[in-house]
matplotlib code that plots the C-alpha trace (Angstrom):
import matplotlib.pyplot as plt

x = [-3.5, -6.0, -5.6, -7.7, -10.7, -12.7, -12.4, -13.7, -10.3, -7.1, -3.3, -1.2, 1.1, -2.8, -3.4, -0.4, -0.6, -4.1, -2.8, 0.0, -1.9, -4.5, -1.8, -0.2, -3.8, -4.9, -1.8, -2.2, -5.5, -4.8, -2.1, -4.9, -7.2, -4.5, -2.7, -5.9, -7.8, -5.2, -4.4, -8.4, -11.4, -14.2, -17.6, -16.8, -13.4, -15.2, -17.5, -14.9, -13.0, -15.7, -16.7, -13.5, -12.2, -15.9, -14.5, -10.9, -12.2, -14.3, -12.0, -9.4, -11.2, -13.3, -11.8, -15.1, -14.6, -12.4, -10.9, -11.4, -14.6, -13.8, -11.0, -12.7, -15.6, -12.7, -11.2, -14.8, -14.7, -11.8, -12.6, -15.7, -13.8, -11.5, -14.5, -16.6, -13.8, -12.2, -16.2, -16.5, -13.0, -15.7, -19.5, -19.7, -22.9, -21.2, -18.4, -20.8, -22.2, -19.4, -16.7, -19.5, -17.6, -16.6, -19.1, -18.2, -18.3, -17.1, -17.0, -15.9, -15.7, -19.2, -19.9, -22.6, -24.8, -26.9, -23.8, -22.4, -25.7, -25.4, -21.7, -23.1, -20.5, -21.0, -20.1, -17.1, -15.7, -15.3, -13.5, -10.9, -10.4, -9.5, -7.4, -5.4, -4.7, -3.6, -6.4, -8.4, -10.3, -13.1, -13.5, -9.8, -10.8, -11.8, -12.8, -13.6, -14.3, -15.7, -14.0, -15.0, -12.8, -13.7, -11.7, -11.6, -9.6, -8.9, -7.7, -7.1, -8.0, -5.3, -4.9, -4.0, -1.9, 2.0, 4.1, 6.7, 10.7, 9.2, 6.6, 10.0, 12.1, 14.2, 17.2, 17.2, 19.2, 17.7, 15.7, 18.5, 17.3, 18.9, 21.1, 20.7, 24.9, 24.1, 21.0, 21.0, 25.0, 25.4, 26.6, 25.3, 28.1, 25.8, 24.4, 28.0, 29.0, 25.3, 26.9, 30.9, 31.7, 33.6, 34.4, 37.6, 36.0, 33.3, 35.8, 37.0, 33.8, 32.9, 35.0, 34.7, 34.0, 31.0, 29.6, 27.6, 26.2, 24.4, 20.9, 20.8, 23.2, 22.1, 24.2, 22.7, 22.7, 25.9, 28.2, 27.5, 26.3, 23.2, 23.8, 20.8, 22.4, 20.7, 19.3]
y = [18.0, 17.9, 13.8, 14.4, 15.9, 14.4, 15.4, 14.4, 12.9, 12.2, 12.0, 9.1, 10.4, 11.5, 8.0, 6.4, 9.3, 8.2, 4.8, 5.3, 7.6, 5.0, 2.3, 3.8, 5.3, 1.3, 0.5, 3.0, 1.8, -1.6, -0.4, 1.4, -1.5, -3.7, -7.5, -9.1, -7.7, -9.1, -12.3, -13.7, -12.6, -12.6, -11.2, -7.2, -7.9, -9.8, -6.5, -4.0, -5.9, -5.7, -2.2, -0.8, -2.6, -0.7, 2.4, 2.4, 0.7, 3.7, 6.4, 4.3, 3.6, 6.6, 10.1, 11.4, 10.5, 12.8, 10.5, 12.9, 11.4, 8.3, 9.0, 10.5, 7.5, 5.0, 6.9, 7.0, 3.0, 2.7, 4.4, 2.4, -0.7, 0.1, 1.9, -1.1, -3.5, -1.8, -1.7, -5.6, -6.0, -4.0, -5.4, -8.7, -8.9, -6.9, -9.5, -12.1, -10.6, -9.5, -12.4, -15.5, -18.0, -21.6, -24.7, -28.5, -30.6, -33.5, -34.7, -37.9, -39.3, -38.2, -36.4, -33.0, -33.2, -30.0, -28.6, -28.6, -27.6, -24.4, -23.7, -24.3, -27.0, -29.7, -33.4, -33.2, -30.3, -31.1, -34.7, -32.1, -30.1, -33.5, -34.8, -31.0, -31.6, -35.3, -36.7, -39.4, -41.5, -38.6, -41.5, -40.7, -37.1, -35.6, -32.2, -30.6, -26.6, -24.8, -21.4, -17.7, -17.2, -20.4, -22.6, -26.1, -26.9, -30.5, -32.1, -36.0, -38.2, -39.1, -42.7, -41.2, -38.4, -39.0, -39.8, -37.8, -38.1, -36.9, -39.9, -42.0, -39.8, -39.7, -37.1, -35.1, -31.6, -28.6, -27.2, -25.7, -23.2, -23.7, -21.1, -19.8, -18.5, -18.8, -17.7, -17.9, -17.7, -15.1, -15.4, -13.8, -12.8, -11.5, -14.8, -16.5, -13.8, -15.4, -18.6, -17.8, -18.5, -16.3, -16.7, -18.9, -21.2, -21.0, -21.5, -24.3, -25.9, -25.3, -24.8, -20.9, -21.5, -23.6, -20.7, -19.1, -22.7, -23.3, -22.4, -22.7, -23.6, -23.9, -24.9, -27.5, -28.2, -30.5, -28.3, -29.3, -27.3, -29.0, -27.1, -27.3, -26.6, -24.9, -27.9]
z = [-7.3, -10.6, -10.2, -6.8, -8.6, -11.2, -14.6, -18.1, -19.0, -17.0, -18.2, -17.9, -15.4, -13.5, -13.5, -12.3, -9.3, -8.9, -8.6, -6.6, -4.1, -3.8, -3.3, -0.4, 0.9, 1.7, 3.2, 5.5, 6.0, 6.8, 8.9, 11.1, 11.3, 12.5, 10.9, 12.1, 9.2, 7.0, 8.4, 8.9, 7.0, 9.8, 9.6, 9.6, 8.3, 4.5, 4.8, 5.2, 2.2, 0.1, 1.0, 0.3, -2.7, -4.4, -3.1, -4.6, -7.5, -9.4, -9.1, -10.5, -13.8, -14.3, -14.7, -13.8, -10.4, -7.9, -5.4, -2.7, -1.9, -2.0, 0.8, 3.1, 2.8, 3.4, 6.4, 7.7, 7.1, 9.2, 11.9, 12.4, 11.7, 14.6, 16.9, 16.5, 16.9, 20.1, 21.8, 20.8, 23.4, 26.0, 25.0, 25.4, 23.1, 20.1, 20.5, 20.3, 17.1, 15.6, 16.5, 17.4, 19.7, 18.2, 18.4, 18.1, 14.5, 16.3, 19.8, 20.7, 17.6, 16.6, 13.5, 15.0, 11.6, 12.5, 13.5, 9.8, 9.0, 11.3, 9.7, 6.2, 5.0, 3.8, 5.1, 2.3, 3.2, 7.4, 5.8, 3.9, 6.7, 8.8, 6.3, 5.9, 9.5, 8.7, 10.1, 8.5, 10.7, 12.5, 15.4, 16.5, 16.8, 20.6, 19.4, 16.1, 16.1, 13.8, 14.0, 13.4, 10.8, 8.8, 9.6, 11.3, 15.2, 15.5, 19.0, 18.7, 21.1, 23.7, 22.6, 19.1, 20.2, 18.5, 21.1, 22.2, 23.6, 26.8, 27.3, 26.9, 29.0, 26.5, 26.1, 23.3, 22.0, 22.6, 19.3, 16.7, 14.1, 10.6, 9.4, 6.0, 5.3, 1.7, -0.7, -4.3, -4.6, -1.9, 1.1, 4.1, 6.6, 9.2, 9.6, 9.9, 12.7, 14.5, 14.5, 15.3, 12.0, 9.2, 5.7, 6.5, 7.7, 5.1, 2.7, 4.1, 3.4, -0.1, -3.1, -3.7, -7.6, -6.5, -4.5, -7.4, -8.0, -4.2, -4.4, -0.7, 2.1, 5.7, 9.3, 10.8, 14.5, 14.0, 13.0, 8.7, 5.7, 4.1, 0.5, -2.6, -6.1, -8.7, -11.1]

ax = plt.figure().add_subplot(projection="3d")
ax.plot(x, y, z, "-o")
ax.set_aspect("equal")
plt.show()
């Protein structure tokens, strides 16, 4: 356990345990403080990634450094991140602080200058966030929220909403997910069994010489293949 401690000089195979120790140390980590610190970057969750990507950081490049310390800091860093966290679920002040509530942009079709001025964008930046939603026109837009985590909700106004089969009373088939029986030139038998289908009648289908050739073939809800080749 030398790699733990820090030294004047590490061997290679001290640095790739370092490494690897490290490695499987964060994912542990992020395991604790749960996907949402992955999937957004709020307030404490920008901190934390900043905090802990200093921490890992220095014992990685400098032998001089034992990583000891640095693993008990970041397991100290966790545990507040999921203390602090779990008491914002109790406190509705903390969650205030910690996870401030959403606030308009747009309402009506009206632009909320000292709104953007509160969220620190600029006038630019709300237009690419309407046109990432396909939205180009703010007027058509009922509701624009600025989001915690950064980002921009858009609700259109009823008038612009897409119309749907159900406005029509239309019939339509039930929602179908696509297949995927082959991927990259391999077929997937588990995903024929899903489907009541077996290599016979796969075969049947496609020339078995052209097999390695299909980037991607999919069943479709009408009973076809839709196949991509490799170009």
């Amino acid at each position: 356990m030398d790699f733990f401690k820090g030294q004047g000089t590490l061997e290679s195979a001290e640095w790739v345990l370092r490494a690897v120790y490290s490695f499987f140390f964060l994912i542990l980590s992020a395991k604790c403080m749960g996907r949402r610190a992955i999937s957004q970057m709020g307030l404490l969750d920008f901190i934390m990634a900043l905090i802990i990507g200093n921490i890992l950081a220095h014992p990685l490049s400098d032998p001089r450094l034992g990583i000891k310390g640095s693993s008990i800091s970041m397991s100290v860093l966790v545990f507040l991140y999921t203390a602090i966290s779990f008491l914002s679920l109790k406190w509705k002040t903390l969650r205030y602080i910690i996870d401030p509530p959403p606030f308009p942009l747009i309402k009506d079709g009206r632009i909320i200058y000292r709104n953007l001025r509160r969220a620190r964008i600029s006038l630019d930046y709300l237009l690419a966030s309407l046109r990432g939603e396909k939205v180009t026109d703010p007027q058509k837009v009922a509701l624009a929220l600025w989001e915690q985590n950064g980002s921009v909700s858009c609700f259109l106004k009823t008038e612009h909403d897409p119309v749907t089969s159900k406005q029509f009373k239309m019939q339509v088939a039930p929602f179908y997910m696509p297949v995927t029986v082959i991927k990259e030139g391999k077929i997937n038998e588990e995903e024929l069994k899903l489907i009541g289908k077996d290599m016979n009648w796969l075969l049947q289908k496609i020339d078995p010489a052209e097999i390695k050739n299909i980037l991607l073939a999919i069943h479709t809800q009408d009973d076809k293949l839709e196949m991509f080749y490799y170009k």
